[in-house]
C-alpha positions as CSV (number, residue, x, y, z in Angstrom):
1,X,53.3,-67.4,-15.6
2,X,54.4,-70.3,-13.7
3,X,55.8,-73.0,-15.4
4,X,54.7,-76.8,-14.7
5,X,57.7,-77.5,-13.0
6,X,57.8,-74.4,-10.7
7,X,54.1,-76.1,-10.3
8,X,54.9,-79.0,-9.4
9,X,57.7,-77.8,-6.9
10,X,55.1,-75.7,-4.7
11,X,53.0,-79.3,-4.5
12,X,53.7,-79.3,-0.7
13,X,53.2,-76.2,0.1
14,X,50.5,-74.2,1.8
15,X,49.9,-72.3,-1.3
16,X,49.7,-74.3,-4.0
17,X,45.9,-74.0,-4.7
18,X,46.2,-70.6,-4.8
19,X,49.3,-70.7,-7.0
20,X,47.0,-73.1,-9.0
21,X,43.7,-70.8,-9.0
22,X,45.7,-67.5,-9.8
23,X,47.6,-69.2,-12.4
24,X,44.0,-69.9,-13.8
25,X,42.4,-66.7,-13.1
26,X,44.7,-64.4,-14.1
27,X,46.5,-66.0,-17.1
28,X,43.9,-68.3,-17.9
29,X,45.6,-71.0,-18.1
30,X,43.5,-75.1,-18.6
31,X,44.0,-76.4,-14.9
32,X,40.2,-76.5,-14.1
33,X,40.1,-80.1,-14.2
34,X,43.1,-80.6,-11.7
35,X,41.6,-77.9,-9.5
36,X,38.5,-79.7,-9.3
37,X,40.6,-82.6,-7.5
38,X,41.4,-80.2,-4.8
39,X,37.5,-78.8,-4.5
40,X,36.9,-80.6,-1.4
41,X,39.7,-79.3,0.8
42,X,39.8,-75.6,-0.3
43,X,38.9,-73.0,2.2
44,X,35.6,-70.8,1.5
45,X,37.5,-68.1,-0.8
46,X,39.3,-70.6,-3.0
47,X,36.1,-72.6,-3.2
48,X,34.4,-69.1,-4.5
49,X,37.1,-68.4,-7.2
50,X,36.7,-71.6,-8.2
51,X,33.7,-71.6,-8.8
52,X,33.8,-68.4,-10.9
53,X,36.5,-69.7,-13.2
54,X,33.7,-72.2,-14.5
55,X,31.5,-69.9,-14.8
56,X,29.1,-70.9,-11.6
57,X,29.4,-67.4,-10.1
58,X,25.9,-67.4,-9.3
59,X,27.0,-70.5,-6.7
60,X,30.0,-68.4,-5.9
61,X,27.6,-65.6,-4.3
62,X,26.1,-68.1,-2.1
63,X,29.8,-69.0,-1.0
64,X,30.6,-66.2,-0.5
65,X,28.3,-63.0,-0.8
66,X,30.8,-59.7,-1.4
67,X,31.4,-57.1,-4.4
68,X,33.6,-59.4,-6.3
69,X,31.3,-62.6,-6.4
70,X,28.5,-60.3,-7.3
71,X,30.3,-58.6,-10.3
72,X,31.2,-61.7,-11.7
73,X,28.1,-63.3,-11.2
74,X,26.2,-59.6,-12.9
75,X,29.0,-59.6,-15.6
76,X,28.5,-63.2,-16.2
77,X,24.5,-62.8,-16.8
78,X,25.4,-59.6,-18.8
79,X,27.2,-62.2,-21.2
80,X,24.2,-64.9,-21.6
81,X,21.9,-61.6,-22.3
82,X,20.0,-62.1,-19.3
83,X,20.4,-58.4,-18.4
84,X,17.4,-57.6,-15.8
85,X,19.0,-60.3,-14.0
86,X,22.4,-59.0,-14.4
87,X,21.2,-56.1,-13.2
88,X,19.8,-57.5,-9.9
89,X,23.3,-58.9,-9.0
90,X,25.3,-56.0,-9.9
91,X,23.0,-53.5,-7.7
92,X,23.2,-55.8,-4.7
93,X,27.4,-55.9,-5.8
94,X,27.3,-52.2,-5.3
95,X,25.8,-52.5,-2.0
96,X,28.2,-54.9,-0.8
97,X,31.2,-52.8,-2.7
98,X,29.9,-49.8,-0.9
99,X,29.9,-51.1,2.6
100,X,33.6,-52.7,1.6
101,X,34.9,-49.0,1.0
102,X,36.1,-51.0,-2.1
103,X,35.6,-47.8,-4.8
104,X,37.5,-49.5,-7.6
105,X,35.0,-52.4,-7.5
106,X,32.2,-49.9,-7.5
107,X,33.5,-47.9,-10.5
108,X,33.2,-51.3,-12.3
109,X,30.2,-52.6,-11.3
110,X,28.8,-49.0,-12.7
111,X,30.2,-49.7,-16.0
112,X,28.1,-53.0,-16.3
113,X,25.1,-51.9,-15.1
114,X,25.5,-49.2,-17.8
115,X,26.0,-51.9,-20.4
116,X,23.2,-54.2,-19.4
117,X,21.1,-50.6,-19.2
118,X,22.2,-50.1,-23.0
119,X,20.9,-53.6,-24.0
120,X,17.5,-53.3,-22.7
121,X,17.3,-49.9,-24.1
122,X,17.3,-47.8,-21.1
123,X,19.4,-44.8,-22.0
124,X,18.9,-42.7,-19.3
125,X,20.0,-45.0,-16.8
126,X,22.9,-46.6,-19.0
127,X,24.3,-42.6,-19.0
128,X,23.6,-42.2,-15.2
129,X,25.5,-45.2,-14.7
130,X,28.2,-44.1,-16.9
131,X,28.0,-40.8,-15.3
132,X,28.1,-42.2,-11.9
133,X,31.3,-44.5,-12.4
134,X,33.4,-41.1,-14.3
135,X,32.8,-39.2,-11.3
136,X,34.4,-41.5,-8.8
137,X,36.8,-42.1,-11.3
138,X,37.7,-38.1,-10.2
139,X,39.1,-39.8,-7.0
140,X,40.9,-42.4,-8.6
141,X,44.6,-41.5,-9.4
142,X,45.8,-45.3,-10.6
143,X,47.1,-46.2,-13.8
144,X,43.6,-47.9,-15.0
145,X,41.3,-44.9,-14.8
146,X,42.1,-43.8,-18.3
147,X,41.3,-47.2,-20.0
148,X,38.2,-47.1,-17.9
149,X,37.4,-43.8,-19.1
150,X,37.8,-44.8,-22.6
151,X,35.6,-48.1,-22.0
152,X,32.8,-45.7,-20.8
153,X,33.4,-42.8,-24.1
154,X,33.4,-45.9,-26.3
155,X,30.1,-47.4,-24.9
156,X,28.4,-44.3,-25.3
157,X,29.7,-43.8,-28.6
158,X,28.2,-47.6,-29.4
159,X,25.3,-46.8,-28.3
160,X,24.3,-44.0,-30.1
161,X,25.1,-46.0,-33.1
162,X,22.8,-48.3,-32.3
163,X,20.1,-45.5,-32.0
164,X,21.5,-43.6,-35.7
165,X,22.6,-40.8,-34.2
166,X,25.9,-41.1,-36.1
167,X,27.6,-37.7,-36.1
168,X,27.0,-37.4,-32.4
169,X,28.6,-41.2,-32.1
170,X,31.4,-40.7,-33.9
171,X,32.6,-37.4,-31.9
172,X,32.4,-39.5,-29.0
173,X,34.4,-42.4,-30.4
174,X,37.0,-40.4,-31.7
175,X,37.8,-38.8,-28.0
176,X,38.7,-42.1,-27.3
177,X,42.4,-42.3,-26.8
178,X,43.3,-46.2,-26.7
179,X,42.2,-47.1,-30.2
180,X,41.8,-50.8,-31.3
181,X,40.1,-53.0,-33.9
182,X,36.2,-52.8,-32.4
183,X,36.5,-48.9,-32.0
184,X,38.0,-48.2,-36.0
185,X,34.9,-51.1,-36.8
186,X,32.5,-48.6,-35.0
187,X,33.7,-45.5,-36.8
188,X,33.5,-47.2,-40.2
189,X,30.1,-48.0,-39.4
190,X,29.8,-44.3,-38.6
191,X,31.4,-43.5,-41.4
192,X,29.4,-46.0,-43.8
193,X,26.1,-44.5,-42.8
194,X,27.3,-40.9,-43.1
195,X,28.0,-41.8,-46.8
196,X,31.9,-41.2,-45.9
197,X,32.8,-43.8,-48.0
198,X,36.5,-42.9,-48.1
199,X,36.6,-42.1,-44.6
200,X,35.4,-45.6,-43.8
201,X,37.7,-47.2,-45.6
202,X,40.2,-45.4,-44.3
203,X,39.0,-46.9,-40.6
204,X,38.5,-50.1,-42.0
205,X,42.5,-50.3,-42.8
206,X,43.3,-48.8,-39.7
207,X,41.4,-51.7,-37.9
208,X,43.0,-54.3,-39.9
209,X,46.5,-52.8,-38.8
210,X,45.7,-52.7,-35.0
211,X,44.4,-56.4,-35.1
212,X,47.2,-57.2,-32.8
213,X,46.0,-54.9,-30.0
214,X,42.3,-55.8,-30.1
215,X,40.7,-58.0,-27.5
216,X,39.0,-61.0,-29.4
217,X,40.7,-60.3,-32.5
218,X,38.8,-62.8,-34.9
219,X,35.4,-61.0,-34.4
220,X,36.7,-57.4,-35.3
221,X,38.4,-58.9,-38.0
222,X,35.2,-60.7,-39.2
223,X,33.1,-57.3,-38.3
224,X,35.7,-55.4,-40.6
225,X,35.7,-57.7,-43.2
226,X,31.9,-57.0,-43.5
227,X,32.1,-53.1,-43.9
228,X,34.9,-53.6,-46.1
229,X,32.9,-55.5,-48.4
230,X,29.8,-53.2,-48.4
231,X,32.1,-50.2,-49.5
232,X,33.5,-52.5,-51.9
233,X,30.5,-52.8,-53.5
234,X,27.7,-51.2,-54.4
235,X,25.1,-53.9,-54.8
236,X,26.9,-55.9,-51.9
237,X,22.8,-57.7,-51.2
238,X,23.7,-59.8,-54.8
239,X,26.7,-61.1,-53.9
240,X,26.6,-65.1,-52.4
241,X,30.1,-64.3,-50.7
242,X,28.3,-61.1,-48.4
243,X,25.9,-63.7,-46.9
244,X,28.7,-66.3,-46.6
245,X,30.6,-63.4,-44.7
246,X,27.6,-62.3,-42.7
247,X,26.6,-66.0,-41.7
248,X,30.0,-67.1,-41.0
249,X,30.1,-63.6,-38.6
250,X,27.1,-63.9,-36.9
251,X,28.0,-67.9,-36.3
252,X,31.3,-66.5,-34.8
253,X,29.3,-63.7,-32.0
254,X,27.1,-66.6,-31.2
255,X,30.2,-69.2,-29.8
256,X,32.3,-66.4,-29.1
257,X,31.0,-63.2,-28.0
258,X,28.0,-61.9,-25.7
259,X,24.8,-62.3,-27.0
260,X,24.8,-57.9,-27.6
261,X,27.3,-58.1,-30.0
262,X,24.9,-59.8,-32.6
263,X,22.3,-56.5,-32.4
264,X,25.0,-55.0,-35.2
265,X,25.3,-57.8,-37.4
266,X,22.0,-59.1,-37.3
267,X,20.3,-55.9,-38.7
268,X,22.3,-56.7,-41.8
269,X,21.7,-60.1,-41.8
270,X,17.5,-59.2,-41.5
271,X,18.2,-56.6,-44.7
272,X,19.8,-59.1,-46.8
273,X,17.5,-61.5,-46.3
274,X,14.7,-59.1,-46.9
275,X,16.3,-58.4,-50.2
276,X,15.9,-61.8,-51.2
277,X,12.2,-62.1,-50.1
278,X,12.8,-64.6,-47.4
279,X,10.5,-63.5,-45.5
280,X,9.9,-66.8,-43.2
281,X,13.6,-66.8,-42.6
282,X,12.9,-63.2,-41.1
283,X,10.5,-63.8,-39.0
284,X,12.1,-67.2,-37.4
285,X,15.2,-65.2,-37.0
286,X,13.0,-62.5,-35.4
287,X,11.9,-65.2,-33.4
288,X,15.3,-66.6,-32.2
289,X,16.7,-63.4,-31.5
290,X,13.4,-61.6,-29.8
291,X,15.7,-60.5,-27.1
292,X,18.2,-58.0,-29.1
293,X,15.1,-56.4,-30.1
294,X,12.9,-55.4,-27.0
């Protein structure tokens, strides 16, 4: 990371809008606004970056049309839930990615299309993708592959979750060798429905201690706290403090996360509710969130 002076040193130089834009990009650091002086006299590639660090990626494409632009725009789309489009741009991204000879982009523009296959439901094509990406991965000999590998095991594993097939999930998810927060949160899920009760909590802990090395810490330790509580107790629908938990969770994935990350938490959300009898509540949140459930 460069610091402001070092910044400031490079102001006469050729570089510093890139210094600037990969500063931002890769470090993600708040210079948008000072970048957005320098719009007008960027060239066409740092005009396309930044417009893909504020999230226009779609405009970005136009810029210029390539693998990258294309994944971000598909992986951005992915985010907002609007996965048939998402899916447009990441296919034409392959394309592109293809004719580049650029294989690494490919293996990770497969890897989205599987997860924007999962969230419409489309299995078979989510595990062709998934498929596709491991065996060019075969060709791969860089220090990544095995965190990809593990991002495609643990995507499977979460989504035969989602479809109860919980043994089968969590012999998946165990396979995975990188363990964090959202992958202990999964097995104690598994574990939950299973009627493992000891084994889940057992997860549970374990995902409270590897906190620190989980991406978006907050929502796996908001997710957590949730399965904690229903092996906690019993008759966890009586309790005021589980919706309070749930609501304050499912407020959280809203701001925070993508939009696929509330399928989990809003099926308990619906069952407490339903215990309650508020039916109308169910059916406007049915309503709101008629997309995780196509």
């Amino acid at each position: 990371v460069l610091s402001m002076d070092e910044l400031k040193q490079l102001e006469e130089s050729l570089y510093f809008i890139d210094a600037l834009l990969f500063q931002c990009f890769y470090f993600q650091t708040e210079l948008s606004k000072v970048l957005e002086e320098f719009f007008g006299v960027m060239n066409q590639q740092q005009q396309g970056l930044f417009l893909i660090l504020n999230n226009q990626a779609e405009k970005a494409v136009q810029q210029i049309p390539c693998g990258y632009t294309f994944l971000a725009a598909g992986m951005q789309k992915n985010w907002q839930g609007e996965y048939v489009a998402a899916i447009r741009l990441l296919e034409q991204g392959f394309q592109y990615s293809s004719q580049e000879c650029n294989i690494i982009l490919m293996v990770k523009i497969k890897i989205f299309l599987g997860m924007s296959y999962s969230e419409l439901q489309q299995w078979q094509d989510e595990l062709d993708c998934y498929h596709a990406a491991e065996k060019m991965m075969l060709y791969l000999n860089l220090p990544w592959v095995k965190e990809y590998l593990d991002t495609i095991q643990y995507n499977i594993g979460a989504t035969l979750l989602q479809r109860g097939q919980f043994e089968q999930a969590s012999e998946i998810l165990q396979k995975c060798q990188m363990q964090n927060g959202n992958l202990c949160h999964k097995m104690a899920v598994c574990m939950e429905k299973m009627q493992q009760k000891e084994k889940a909590m057992e997860w549970v802990q374990k995902g409270f201690e590897m906190l620190d090395q989980t991406p978006k810490k907050n929502i796996s330790l908001q997710r957590l706290k949730l399965v904690e509580f229903r092996l906690q107790h019993t008759n966890y629908l009586e309790f005021a403090e589980y919706e309070s938990l749930l609501n304050h969770c499912i407020h959280t994935l809203q701001t925070e996360a993508p939009v696929g990350y509330l399928r989990f938490e809003i099926a308990w959300l619906i069952e407490f509710l339903e215990s309650k009898r508020k039916y109308k509540e169910v059916s406007s949140l049915l309503k709101e969130f008629s997309y995780l459930f196509n």
